[in-house]
N, C-alpha and C positions, 0 to 999 in steps of 0.2 A: 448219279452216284457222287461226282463231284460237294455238289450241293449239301447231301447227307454226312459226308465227309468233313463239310465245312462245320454243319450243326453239331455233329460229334466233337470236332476238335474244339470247340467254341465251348460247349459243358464241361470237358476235360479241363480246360483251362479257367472255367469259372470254379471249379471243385478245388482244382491246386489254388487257386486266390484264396478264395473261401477258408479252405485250411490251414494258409501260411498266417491269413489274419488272425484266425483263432488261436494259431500257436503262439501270435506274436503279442496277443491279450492274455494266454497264458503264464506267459513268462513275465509279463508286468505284472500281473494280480502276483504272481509267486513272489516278487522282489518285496522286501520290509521295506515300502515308503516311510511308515511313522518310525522308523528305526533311521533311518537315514537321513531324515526332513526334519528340520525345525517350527514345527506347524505352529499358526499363530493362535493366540489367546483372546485376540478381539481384531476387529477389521482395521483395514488401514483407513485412516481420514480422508475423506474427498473434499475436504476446506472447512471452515468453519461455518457452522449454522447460524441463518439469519433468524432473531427473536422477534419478537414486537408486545409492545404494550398499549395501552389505548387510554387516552389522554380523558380529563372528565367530558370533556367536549365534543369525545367522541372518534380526534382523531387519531389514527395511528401511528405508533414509532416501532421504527425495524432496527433494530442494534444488533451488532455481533459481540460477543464477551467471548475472546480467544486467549487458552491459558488457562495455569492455575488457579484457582484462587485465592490460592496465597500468596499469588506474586505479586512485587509492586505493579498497581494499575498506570496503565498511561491512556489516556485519553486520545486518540490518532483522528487525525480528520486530512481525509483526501485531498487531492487536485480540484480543479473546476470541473460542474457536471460529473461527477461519478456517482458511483452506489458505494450503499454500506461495504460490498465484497470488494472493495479496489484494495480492503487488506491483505490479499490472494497476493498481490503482485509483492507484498512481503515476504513471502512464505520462502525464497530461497534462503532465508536466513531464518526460519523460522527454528530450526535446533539450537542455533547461538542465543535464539532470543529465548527459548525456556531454558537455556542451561543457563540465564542469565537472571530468571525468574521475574520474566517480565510477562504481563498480564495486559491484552491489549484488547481495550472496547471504541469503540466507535457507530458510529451513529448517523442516520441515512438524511441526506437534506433533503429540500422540499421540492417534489417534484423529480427526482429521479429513482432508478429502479424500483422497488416495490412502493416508494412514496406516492401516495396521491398530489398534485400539484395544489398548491393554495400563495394566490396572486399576492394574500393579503397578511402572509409573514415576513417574518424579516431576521434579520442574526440574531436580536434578542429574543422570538422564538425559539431557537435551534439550540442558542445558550440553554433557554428551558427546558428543550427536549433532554437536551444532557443530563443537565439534574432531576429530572426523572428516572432516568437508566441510573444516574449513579445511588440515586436512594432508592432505589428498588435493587438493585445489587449488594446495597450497604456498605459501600464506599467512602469515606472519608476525604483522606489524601491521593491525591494525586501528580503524575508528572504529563505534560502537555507535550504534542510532536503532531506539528501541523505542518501540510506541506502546499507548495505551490496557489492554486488560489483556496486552498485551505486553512493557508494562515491566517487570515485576517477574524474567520470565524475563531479560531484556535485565542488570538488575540481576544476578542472578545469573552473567553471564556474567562480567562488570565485577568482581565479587568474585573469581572465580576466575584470573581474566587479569588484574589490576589492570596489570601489568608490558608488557603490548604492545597496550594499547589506547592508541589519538590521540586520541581525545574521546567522550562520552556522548552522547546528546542523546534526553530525554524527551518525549513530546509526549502530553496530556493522559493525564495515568496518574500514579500514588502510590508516593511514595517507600517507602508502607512495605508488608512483603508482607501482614503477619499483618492480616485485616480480619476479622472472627466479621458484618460488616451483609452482606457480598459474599457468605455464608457460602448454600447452599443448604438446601431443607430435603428433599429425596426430591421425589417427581414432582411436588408442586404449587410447584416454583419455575417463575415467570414465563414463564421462555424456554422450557418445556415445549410451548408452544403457538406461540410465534413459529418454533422451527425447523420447525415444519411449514407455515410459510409466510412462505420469502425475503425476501419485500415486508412483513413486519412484521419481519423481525429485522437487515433492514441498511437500515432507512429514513431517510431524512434527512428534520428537517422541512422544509415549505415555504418558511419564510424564511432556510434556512440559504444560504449562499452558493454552495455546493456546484453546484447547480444552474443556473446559470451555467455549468458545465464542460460543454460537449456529451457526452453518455452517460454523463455518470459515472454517476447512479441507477442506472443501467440492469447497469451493468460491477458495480455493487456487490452487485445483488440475483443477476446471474451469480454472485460469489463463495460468497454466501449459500447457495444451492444446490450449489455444488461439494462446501464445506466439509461439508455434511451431507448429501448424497445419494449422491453418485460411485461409492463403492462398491457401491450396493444397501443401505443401512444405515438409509434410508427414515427422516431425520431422528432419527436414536437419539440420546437424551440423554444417556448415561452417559457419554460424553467430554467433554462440556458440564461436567457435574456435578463429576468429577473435576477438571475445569482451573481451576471455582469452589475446590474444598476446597484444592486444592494454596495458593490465596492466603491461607486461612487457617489451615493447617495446616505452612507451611512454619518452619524455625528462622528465626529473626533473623539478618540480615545483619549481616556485619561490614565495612562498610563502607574504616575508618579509612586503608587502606594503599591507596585508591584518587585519586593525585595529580593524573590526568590531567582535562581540563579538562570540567566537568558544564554541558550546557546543557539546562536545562527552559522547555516554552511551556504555560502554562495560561489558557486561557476563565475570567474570571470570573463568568460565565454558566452555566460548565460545571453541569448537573444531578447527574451522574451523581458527581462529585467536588468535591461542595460541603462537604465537611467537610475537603479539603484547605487547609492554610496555606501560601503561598510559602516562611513562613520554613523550614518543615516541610526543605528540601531543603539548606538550608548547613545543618543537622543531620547530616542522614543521609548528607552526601558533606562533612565538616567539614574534611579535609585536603585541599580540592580546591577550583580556583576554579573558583565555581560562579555561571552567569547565569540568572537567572531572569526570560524574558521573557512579562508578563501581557499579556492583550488583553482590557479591559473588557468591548464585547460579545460576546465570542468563547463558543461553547459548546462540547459533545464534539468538534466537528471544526473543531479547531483544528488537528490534525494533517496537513489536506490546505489548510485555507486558509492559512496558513502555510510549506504545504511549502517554499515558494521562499527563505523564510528560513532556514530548517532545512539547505539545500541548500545554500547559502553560508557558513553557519556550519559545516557539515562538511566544506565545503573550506576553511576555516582564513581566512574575512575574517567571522569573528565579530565584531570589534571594531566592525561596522560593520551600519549598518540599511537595508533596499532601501525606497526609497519610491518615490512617483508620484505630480509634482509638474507640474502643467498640460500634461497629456500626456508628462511628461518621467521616464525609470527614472532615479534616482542613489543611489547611498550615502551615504547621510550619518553623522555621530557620534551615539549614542545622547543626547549632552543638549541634543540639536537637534531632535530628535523631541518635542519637549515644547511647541516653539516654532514650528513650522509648521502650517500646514492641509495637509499631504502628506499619504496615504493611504497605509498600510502595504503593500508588496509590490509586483508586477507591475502595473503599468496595465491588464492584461486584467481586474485582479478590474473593473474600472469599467466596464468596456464593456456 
């Protein structure tokens, strides 16, 4: 009897279940969602899509064009070892940067994430890959923003386009390419063991500012593993390698015929480019007015905690410095920045 009891109560109470859910799907279906909901009109972005084109030769190039089209082009070229997507790790500014009507393409090196490796290019390659994205886009002018060991490519561009570039802009990286310290030595250079794990070779430390940005770490160590896994290539260094020697092995720039306006930001904190001098860059861009903006505690990523600078100065109100000044965003004049307790950038660094 017990037992029957049990099985009774046990149908009783899957019927009351049963009934409360149907009520409780009743009463949803009854409520006006599309009255109440602002439904959307097209999906949200999940990043920007990698393109590609194919060279006469056969090879491929994977570029991303993110942005209007009618906004000024800049031309962005990553860190060392990345993929075309390391423009994701932009994306926390990515509203400033189309309310700003900036249009940003960039272009995958050799040998990482969807690239096939090839031993036997070099930066005046990659210069070419460029100009192919850009006349198959139908680009004209543009402005350059090259970061860390993407400068030196970024430089290379700049030599070669000196005539339809709008402005430069360096962000922790060396004016000069030829370095023998940057130089590798066969498999026991460093990064041999960080690309075999993401979380050591795009880490930010703990007190960098960085981490304040929700996901960024996160988005960074995605890149990390794109750049070196995507293919099946199971973290291969010999693209790594190569993209070291090309810095030391490339000819010297000739800078001299490049007019257009050079903006550099360096950490004087920076580890990684401490034997950099400011003066080092009205050298190396000598016919050019050139701003070199330091940030005392600033270290390697200065490139993303300034990005908002960077974004302003490439749409052409360089002349001018974003602060945040008791809860308040304004531009002010650079020799007013000397003279305030204002906080460089967007008020969100503070939050």
């Amino acid at each position: 009897m017990k037992t029957h009891k049990r099985k009774a109560f046990a149908i009783t109470a899957g019927v009351k279940s049963a009934l409360w859910i149907a009520s409780l799907l009743a009463s949803m279906s009854a409520t006006p969602v599309i009255g109440q909901t602002s439904l959307p009109l097209a999906f949200d972005s999940l990043g920007p899509t990698v393109q590609s084109l194919t060279t006469d030769t056969g090879r491929a190039i994977h570029f991303v064009d993110d942005g209007n089209e009618d906004g000024l082009p800049v031309v962005f070229t990553g860190g060392l070892g990345t993929s075309v997507r390391v423009i994701r790790l932009l994306d926390f500014l990515e509203t400033m940067r189309r309310d700003l009507k900036l249009r940003f393409i960039t272009v995958e090196r050799n040998g990482f994430g969807q690239t096939e490796f090839d031993d036997s290019l070099t930066m005046t390659d990659y210069v070419s890959d460029v100009e192919t994205v850009l006349s198959h886009l139908q680009i004209d002018r543009f402005a350059l923003f090259g970061i860390s060991g993407g400068g030196p490519y970024t430089a290379k561009i700049a030599e070669r386009h000196a005539g339809r570039i709008l402005s430069v802009h360096m962000a922790a990286t060396s004016p000069a390419i030829g370095n023998p310290q940057r130089c590798s030595n066969g498999r026991s250079s460093p990064y041999a063991e960080m690309l075999r794990y993401p979380m050591r070779f795009f880490g930010f430390p703990e007190n960098s500012p960085l981490h304040r940005i929700k996901g960024f770490q996160d988005t960074a160590y995605d890149e990390a593993a794109r750049a070196h896994n995507l293919r099946g290539q199971s973290a291969e260094l010999a693209p790594l390698l190569h993209e070291l020697t090309l810095y030391c092995t490339e000819p010297a720039m000739d800078s001299g015929h490049i007019t257009a306006p050079v903006y550099v930001y360096l950490g004087l904190q920076d580890d990684v480019l401490s034997s950099v001098n400011p003066d080092d860059w009205y050298s190396a861009y000598s016919n050019a007015d050139v701003t070199v903006r330091t940030y005392p505690d600033g270290g390697h990523d200065v490139q993303y905690r300034h990005l908002d600078q960077i974004l302003l100065d490439i749409s052409g109100q360089g002349d001018q410095i974003l602060v945040c000044e008791n809860g308040q965003q304004r531009m002010i004049d650079p020799s007013e920045a000397n003279r305030t307790a204002a906080s460089l950038g967007l008020c969100a660094w503070q939050n």
